[in-house]
C-alpha positions as CSV (number, residue, x, y, z in Angstrom):
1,X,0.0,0.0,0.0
2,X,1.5,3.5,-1.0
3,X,-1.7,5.1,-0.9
4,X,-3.0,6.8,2.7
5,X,-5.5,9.5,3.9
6,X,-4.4,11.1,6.8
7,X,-7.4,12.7,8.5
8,X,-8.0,14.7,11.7
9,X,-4.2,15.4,12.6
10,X,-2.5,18.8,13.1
11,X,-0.6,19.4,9.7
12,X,2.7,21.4,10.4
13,X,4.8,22.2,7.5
14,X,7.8,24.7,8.3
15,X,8.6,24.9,4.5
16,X,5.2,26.4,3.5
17,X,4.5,27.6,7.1
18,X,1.7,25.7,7.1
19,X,0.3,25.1,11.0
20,X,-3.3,24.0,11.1
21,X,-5.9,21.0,11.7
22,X,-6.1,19.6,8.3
23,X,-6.3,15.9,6.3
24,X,-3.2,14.8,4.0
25,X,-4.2,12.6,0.8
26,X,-1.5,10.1,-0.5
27,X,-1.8,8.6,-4.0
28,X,0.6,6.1,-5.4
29,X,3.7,7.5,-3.2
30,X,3.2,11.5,-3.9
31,X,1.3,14.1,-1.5
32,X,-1.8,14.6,-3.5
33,X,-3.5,17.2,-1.4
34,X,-3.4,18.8,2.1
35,X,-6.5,20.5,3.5
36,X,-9.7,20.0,5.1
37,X,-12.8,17.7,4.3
38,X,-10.8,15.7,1.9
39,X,-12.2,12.1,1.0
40,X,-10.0,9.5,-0.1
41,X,-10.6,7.5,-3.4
42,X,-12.6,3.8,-3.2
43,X,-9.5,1.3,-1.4
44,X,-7.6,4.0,-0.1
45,X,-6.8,3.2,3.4
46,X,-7.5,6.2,6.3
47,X,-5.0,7.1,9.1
48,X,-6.5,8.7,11.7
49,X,-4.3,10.8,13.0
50,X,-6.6,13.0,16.0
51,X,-4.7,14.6,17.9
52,X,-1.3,13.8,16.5
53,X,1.0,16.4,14.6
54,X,1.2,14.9,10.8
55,X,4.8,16.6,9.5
56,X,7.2,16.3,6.8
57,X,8.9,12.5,7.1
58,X,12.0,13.8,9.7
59,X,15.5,14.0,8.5
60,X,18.8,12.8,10.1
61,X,21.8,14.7,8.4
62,X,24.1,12.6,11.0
63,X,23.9,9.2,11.4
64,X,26.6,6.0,11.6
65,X,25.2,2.8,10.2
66,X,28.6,1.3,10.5
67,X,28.0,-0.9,6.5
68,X,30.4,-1.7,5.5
69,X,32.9,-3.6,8.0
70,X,31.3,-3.0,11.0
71,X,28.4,-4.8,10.9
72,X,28.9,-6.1,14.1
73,X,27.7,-2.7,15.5
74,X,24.9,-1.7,12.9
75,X,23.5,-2.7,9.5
76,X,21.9,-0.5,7.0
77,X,18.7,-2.8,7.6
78,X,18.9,-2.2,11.6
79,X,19.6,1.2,11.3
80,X,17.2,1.8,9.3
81,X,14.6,0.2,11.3
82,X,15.5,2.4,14.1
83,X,15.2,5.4,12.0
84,X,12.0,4.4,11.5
85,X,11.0,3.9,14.9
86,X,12.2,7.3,15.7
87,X,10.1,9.1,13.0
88,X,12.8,9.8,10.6
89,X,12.3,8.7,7.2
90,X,15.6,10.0,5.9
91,X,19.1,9.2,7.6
92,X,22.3,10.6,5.7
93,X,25.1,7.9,6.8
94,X,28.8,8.9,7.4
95,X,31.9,7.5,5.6
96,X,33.8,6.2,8.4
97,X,33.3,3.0,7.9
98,X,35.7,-0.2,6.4
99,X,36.8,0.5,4.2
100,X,35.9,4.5,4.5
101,X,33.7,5.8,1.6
102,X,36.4,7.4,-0.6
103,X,35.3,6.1,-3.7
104,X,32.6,5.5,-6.0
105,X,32.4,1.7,-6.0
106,X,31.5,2.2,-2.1
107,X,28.9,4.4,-2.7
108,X,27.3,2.1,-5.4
109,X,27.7,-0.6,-2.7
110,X,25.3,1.4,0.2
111,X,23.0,2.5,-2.5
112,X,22.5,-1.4,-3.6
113,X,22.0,-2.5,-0.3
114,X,20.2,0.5,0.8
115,X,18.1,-0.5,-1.6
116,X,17.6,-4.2,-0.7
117,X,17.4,-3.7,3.1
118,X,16.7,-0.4,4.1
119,X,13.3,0.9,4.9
120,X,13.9,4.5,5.0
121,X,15.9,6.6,2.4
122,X,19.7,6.5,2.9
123,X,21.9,9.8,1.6
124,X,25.6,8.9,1.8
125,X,28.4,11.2,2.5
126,X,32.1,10.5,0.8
127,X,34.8,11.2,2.4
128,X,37.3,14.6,1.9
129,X,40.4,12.5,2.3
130,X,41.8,9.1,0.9
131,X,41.0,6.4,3.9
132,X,39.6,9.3,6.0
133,X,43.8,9.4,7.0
134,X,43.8,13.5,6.6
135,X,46.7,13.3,3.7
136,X,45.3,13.2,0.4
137,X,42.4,14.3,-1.2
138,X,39.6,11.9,-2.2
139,X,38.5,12.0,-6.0
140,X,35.5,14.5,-5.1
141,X,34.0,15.1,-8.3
142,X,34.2,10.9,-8.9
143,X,32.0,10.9,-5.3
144,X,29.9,13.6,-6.1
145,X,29.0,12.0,-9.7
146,X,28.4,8.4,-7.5
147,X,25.9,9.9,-6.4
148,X,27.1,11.5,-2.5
149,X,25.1,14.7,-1.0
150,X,28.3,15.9,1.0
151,X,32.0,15.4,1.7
152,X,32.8,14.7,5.4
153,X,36.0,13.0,7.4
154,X,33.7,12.3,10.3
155,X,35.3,10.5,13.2
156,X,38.1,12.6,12.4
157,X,39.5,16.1,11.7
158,X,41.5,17.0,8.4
159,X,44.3,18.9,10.4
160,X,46.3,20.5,7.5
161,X,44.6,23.6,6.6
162,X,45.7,23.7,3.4
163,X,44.3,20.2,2.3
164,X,41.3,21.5,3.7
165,X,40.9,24.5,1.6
166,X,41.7,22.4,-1.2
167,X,39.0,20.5,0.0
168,X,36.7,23.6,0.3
169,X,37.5,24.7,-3.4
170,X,36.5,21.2,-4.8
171,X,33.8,20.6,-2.9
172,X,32.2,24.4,-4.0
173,X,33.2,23.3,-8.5
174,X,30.6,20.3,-7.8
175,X,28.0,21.9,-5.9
176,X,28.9,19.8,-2.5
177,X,28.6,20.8,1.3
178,X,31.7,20.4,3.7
179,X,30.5,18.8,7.1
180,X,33.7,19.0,9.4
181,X,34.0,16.9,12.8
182,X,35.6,20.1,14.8
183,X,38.5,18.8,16.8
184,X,42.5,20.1,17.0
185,X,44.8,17.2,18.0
186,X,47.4,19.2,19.4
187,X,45.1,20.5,22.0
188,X,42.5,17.7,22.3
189,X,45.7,15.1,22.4
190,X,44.7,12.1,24.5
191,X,41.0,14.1,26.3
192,X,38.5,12.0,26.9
193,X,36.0,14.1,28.8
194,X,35.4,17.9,29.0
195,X,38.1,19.5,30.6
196,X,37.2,21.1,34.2
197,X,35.8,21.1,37.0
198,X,34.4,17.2,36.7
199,X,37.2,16.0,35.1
200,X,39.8,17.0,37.8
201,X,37.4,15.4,40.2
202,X,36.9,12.3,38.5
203,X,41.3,12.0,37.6
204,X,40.0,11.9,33.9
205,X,42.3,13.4,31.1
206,X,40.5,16.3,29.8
207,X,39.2,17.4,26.0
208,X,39.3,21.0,26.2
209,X,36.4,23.4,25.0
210,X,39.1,25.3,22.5
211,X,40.1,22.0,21.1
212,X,36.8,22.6,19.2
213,X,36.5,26.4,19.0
214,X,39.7,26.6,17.0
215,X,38.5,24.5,14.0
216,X,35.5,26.1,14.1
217,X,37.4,29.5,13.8
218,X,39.3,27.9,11.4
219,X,36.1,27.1,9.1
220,X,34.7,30.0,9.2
221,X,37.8,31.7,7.9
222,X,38.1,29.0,5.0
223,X,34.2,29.7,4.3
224,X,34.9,33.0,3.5
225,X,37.9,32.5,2.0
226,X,37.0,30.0,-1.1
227,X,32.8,30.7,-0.6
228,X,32.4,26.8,0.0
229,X,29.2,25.8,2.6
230,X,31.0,24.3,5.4
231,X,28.5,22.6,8.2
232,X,30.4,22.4,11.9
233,X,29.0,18.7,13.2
234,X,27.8,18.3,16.8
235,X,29.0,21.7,18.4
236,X,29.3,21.2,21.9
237,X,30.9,24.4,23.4
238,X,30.0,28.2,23.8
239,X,32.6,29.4,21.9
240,X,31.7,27.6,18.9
241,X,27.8,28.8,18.8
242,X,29.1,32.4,19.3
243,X,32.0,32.0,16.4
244,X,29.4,31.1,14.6
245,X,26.9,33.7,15.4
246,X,29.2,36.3,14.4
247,X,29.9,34.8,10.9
248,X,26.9,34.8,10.1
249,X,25.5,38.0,11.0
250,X,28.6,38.7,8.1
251,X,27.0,36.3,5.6
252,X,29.9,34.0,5.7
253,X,28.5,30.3,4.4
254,X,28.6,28.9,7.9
255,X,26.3,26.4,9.5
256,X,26.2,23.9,12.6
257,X,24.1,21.4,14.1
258,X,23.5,19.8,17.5
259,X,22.3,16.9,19.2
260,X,20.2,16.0,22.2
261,X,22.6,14.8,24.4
262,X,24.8,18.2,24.2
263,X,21.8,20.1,25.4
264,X,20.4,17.7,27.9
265,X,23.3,16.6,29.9
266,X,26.4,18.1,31.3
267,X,30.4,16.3,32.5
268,X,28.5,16.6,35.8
269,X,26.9,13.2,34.9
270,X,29.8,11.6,34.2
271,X,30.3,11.5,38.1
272,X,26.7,10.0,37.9
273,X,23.4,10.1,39.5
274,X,24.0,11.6,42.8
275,X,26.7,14.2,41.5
276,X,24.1,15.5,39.0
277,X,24.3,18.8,39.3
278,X,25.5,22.2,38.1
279,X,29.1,23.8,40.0
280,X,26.9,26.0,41.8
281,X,25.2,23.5,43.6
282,X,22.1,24.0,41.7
283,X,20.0,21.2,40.2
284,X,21.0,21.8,36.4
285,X,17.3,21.6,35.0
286,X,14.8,24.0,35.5
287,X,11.2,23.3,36.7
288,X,10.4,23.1,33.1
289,X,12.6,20.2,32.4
290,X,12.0,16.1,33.0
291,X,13.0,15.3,36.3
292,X,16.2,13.5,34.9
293,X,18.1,13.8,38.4
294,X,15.5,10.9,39.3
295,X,17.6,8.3,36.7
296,X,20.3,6.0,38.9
297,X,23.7,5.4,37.3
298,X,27.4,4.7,38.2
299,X,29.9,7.2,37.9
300,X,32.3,6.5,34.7
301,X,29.5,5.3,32.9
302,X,31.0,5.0,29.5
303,X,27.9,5.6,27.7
304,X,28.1,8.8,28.6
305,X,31.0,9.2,26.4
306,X,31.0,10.7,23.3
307,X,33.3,13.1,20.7
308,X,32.7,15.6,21.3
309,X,32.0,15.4,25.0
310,X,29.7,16.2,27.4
311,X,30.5,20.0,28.5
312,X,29.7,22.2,31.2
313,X,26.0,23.8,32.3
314,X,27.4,26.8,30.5
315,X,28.0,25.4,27.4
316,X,24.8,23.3,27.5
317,X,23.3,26.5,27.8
318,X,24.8,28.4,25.0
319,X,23.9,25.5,23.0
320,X,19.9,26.3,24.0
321,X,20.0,29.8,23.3
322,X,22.1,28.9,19.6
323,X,18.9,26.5,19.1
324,X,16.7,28.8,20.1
325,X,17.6,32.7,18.2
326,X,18.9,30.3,14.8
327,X,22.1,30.3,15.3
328,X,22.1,26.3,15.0
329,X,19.4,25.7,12.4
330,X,19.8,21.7,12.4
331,X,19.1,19.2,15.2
332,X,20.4,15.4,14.7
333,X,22.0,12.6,16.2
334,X,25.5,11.5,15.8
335,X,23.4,7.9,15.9
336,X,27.3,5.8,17.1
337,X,26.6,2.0,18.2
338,X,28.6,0.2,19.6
339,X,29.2,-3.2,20.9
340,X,28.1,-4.0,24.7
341,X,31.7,-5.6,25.1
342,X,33.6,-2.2,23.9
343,X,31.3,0.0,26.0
344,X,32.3,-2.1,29.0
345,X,35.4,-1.5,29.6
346,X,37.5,1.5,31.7
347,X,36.1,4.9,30.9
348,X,39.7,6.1,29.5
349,X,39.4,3.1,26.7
350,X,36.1,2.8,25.6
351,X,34.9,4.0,22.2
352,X,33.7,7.6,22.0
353,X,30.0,7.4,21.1
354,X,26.5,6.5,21.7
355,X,23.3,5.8,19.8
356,X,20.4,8.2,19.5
357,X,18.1,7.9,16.6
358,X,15.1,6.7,18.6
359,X,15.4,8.9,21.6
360,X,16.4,12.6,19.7
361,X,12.8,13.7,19.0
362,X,11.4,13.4,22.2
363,X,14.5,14.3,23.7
364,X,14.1,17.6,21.3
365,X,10.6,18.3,22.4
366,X,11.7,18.2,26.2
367,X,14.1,20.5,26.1
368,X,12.7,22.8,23.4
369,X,9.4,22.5,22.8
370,X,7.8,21.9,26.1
371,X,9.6,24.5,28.0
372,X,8.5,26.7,25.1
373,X,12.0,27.6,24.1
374,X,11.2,27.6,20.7
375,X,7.9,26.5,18.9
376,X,7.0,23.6,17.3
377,X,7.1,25.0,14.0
378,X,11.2,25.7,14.0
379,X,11.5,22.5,15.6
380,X,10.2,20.7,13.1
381,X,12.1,22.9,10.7
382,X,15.5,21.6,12.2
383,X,14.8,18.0,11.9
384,X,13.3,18.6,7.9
385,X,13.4,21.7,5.8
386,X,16.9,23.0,6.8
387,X,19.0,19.9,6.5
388,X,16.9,19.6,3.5
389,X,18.1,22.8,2.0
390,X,22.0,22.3,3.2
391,X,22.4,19.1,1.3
392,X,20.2,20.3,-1.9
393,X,17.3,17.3,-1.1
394,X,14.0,17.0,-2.8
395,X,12.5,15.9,0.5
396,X,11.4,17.8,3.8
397,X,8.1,19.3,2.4
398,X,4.5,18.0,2.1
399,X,3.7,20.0,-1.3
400,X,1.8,18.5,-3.9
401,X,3.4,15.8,-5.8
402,X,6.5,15.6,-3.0
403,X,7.3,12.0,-2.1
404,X,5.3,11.0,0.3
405,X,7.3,10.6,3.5
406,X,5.6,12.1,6.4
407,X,6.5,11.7,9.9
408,X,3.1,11.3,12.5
409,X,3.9,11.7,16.4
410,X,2.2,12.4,19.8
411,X,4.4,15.7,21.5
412,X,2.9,14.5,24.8
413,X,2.9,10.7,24.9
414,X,4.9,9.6,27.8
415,X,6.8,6.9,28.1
416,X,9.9,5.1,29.6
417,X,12.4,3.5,26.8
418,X,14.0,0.3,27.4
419,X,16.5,-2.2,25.1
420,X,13.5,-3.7,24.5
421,X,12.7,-0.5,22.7
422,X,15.5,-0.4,20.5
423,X,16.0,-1.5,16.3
424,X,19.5,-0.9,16.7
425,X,22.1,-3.5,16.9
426,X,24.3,-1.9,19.6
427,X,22.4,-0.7,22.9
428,X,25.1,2.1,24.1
429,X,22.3,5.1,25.3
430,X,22.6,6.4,28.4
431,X,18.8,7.2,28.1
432,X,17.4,3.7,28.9
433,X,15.2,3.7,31.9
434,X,14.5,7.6,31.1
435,X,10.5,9.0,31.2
436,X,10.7,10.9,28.0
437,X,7.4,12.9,26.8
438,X,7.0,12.8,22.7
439,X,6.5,9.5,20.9
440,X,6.7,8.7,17.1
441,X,2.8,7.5,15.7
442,X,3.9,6.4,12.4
443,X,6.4,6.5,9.7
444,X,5.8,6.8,6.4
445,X,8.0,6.4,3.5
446,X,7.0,7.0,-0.5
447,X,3.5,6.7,1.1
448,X,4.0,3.2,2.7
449,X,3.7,3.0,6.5
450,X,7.1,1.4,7.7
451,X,7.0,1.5,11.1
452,X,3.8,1.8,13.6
453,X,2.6,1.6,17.1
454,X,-0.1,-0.8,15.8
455,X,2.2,-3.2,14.1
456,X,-0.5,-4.8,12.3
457,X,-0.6,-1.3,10.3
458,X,3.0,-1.4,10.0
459,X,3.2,-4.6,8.0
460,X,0.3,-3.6,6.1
């Protein structure tokens, strides 16, 4: 079935800003209509969607599906499926795999099985250097004619600035983005938490905020230099949003995303549970916030370790108001699994990284929506239109004759998620056992539903 009506939900569609009760009609895997009163044709199925918010299928601009060579930790087909569950109906996967995505034959290979397993739509990125090793450039225009919707070394950092502009001028002859994992060796070295306060406490080596700021710096100076788009991944620290900031007030081709877990937690809960709080004393969330101080877990819990890391209350909140006045325009995951048996090991030697694709919308609605730090509408913008527009994709709209992939969720369903919960392969969240508020209804891709709370629907 690739044919729906949607009927009774609240339609909200940041790219025509469109917010308003209203019916969406699905023919043969296109948006046919959107409005009011609208009857669907004899053997059309109906979706009633009362009281849900019916939006443009979600997109993922950040995701690690670890095919091929890792398949241990994910598979397209189980990251996929977890995409799903989460509401997003298009993922864009990272090249940092084995061997890396620096060459067309790869890309053919993700597409194919894409294809054959996957039940969302899977972007790729290539890679801006051979082997992701930071020394020689990757045939760009080769990537970019296999078919790639960005270059990115994610995982890593090219270091040599002049490789990178390079880079840059390719990357702007064929029309490509630059996404950029922000990190300089020489002051990050061996980090493996935020430096301060929490990691002199907890004897951990430290990954300091400037380790990140000075790439950053460094972007927005090569942006404006060559007139490439560069895209800063994950920011994490206040420096960065207010780099950024700046350069664009100046119209430099600039942009950066973030991702739930930099603006929900701090270091602090590295120290765990009981230590959960800000350096004033203070508990770090406000009235307006889930009562996350109520979760139990061990200090050095290594899923609370991620590149880059966790970072102090004021960065978390620089991060919210970046969200919140534009400055960051796109919300994703860094989706990273893991094995259990790398996770659990000491803090220092586990894998940087942690899964998030099923968690990041309601996680997104706590901390924006609900405390009505921004509305729903620019919410939903973040997670469709705007990635949409950054990597030149025919998808994050619901106008007539636009593939059908919508995205229907419940802002205010509660609910606790569990392992049980999870698609994925790997289980490294620090969010299991966590009362989040905002659940994915449905999923919909090319007007088939691919993932369902009623699961008969699903495999309809």
């Amino acid at each position: 079935m690739n044919s729906l009506l949607l009927t009774g939900g609240r339609v909200v569609d940041p790219a025509n800003n469109f917010d308003a009760a209203a019916d969406v009609l699905i023919l043969d895997g296109k948006i046919s209509a959107v409005g009011k009163h609208l009857s669907a044709p004899g053997g059309v199925e109906i979706f009633d969607a009362t009281g849900k918010i019916v939006s443009p299928g979600l997109i993922d601009l950040h995701v690690h599906l670890r095919e091929p060579g890792q398949t241990a930790k994910e598979t397209i087909a189980t990251g996929t499926a977890a995409a799903a569950r989460g509401g997003f109906t298009s993922i864009v996967c990272m090249p940092n795999t084995s061997p890396a995505i620096d060459n067309a034959g790869t890309v053919a290979l993700i597409h194919e099985r894409a294809k054959a397993e996957g039940v969302v739509n899977v972007f790729v990125t290539g890679a801006i250097t051979k082997g992701i090793a930071g020394e020689e450039l990757a045939p760009i225009g080769g990537l970019k004619k296999a078919g790639v919707v960005a270059i990115t070394d994610d995982g890593h950092c090219v270091q040599n600035n002049d490789l990178m502009r390079r880079a840059c001028e390719y990357a702007k002859m064929f029309g490509l983005p630059v996404m950029d994992h922000c990190q300089d060796y020489s002051l990050v070295t061996d980090g493996v938490m935020h430096e301060g306060y929490w990691s002199t406490v907890l004897g951990l080596r430290g990954w300091p905020s400037a380790g990140e700021e000075m790439i950053v710096a460094r972007n927005i100076l090569l942006a404006e230099l060559t007139g490439a788009n560069i895209h800063c991944q994950h920011l994490s620290a206040a420096g960065s949003v207010a780099l950024i900031r700046e350069a664009k007030k100046r119209g430099v081709p600039i942009s950066g995303e973030a991702c739930p877990h930099h603006f929900t937690l701090t270091d602090a809960a590295v120290a765990g549970s009981e230590k959960f709080w800000a350096q004033d004393g203070k508990n770090l969330f406000s009235a307006a916030d889930a009562d996350f101080t109520a979760r139990q877990w061990p200090a050095y819990d290594t899923n609370f370790k991620m590149n880059p890391p966790l970072r102090s209350a004021k960065d978390r909140a620089a991060i919210l108001e970046g969200l919140t006045d534009g400055t960051i325009d796109i919300l994703c995951s860094d989706h990273a699994p893991h094995c259990d048996y790398e996770k659990e090991v000491e803090f220092d030697y586990a894998p940087f990284g942690i899964t998030g694709l099923e968690t990041e919308l309601a996680l997104s609605l706590m901390q924006l929506v609900h405390p009505k730090r921004i509305p729903l509408m620019h919410l939903i913008a973040k997670y469709t239109v705007n990635p949409a527009r950054l990597l030149q994709l025919d998808k994050g709209t619901l106008n007539v004759g636009a593939d059908a992939d919508v995205t229907v969720f419940d802002p205010d369903q509660e609910w606790v998620f569990t392992r049980e919960d999870s698609a994925s392969k790997s289980k490294n969240s620090p969010f299991f056992g966590w009362p989040l508020k905002g659940k994915t209804v449905a999923t919909i891709v090319g007007g088939k539903i691919v993932w369902s709370e009623n699961s008969e629907l699903a495999a309809a």
